[in-house]
N, C-alpha and C positions, 0 to 999 in steps of 0.2 A: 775929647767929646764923648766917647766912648765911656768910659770914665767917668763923667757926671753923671752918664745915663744911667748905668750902672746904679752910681750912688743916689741918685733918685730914686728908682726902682723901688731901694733896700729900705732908703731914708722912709717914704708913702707906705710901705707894709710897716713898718715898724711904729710909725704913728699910727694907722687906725690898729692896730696891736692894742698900741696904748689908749687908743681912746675906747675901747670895747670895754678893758678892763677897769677903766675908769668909771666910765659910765655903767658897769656891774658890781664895783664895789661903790658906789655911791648908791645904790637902789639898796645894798645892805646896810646902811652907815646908820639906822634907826632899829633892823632888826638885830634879833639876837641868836639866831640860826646863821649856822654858816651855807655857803653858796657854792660850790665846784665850777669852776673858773675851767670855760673847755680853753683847750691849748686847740696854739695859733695855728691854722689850717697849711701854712707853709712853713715846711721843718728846716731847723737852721741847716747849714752847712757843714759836716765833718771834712770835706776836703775835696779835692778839686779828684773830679774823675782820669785815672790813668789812661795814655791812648787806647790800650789794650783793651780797654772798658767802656767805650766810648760806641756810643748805638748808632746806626744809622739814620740819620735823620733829612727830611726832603720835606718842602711849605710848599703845596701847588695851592696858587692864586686862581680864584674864581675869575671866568672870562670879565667881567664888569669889574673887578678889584675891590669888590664887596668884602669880602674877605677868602678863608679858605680853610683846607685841609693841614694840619700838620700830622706827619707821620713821621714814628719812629721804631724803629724794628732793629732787629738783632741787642735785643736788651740782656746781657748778662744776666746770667741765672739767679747770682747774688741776689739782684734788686728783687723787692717785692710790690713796689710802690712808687710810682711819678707823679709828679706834680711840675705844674709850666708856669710861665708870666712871658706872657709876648707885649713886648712893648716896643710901641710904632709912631713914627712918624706923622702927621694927617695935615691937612689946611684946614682953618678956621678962621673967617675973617680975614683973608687975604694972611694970614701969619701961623709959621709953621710951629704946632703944637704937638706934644705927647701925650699920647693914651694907651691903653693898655686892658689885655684880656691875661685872665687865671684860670686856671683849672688845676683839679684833683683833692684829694689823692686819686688816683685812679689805679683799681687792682692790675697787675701785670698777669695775665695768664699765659698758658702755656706755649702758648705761639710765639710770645716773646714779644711783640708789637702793640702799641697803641694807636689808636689814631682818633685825631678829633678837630673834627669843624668850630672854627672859629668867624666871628663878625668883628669888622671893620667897621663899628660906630657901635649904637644899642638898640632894644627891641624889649617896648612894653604891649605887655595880652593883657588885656580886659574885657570881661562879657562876651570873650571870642573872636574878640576884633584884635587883632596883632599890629603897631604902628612902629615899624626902623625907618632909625636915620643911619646913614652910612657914612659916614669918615671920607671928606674929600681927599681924593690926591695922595693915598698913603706908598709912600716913599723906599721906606726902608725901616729897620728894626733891630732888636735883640730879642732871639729867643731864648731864656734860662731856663734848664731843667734839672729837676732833683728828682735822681733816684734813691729809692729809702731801702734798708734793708728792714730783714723782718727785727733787729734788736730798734729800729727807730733811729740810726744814722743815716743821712743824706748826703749822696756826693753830688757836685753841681757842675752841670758844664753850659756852657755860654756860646751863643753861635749869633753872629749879627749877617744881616743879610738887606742885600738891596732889591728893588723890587723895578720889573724893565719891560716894554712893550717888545711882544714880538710880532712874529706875522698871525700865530695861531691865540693872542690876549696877550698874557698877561704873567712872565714867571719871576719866583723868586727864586735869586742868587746867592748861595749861602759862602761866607768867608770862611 
């Protein structure tokens, strides 16, 4: 299961990949200037990160299970650059669904640490008015991260975690 989620994941980025460039080289297909094609905001893969190189990483869940904080600290000097996809479990309709939050690149500075609030459904502002829906019932996940170096290779490490009521809310459990 793990596994399809994974290839889901990979599968959904790599189609709207395709569809951006698609639908950008169709917008040029009458002219006669060429168009710079930005590359895809999440960098492939050079190789699976060694233990040694591996950050520390900890998801604290908002007391409501709105969503949360993901932190990650002791990042090798090496990287210069992180990028995430947390992709989670949710109810919809009585039937359990995948959704998912992206971020970065995000600069690494010298502390060595990122950290960044994520939501558990979406949030559209208009004229000042902000309206979220929140992701029922979200379960459990896969957090993938890619550290880039400064030549633009990316190592990836994969962390899935379950999500458990305690006495004090709400924490996530990471495998």
């Amino acid at each position: 299961m793990k596994d399809k989620k994974v290839l889901l994941g990979i599968g959904t980025g790599v189609a709207v990949v395709l569809i951006i460039v698609g639908w950008l080289t169709g917008l040029t297909g009458k002219k006669e200037k060429e168009v710079a094609i930005a590359k895809p905001t999440i960098a492939p893969i050079a190789a699976v990160l060694f233990e040694k190189d591996r950050p520390e990483i900890e998801i604290s869940i908002n007391s409501d299970r709105s969503g949360g904080t993901i932190n990650i600290s002791n990042i090798a000097n090496q990287f210069a650059e992180l990028e995430y996809e947390l992709i989670y479990t949710a109810e919809s309709d009585g039937l359990s669904v995948e959704r998912g939050v992206a971020g970065g690149p995000i600069t690494i500075d010298s502390s060595r640490k990122v950290s960044e609030t994520v939501l558990f459904g979406t949030e559209s502002c208009t004229t000042g008015i902000c309206k979220r829906h929140i992701d029922k019932n979200v379960s459990e996940g896969i957090l993938v991260i890619r550290l880039i170096d400064n030549e633009g290779k990316a190592w990836g490490h994969e962390t899935s975690f379950t999500i458990e009521k305690t006495t004090k809310g709400y924490e996530a459990i990471l495998e």
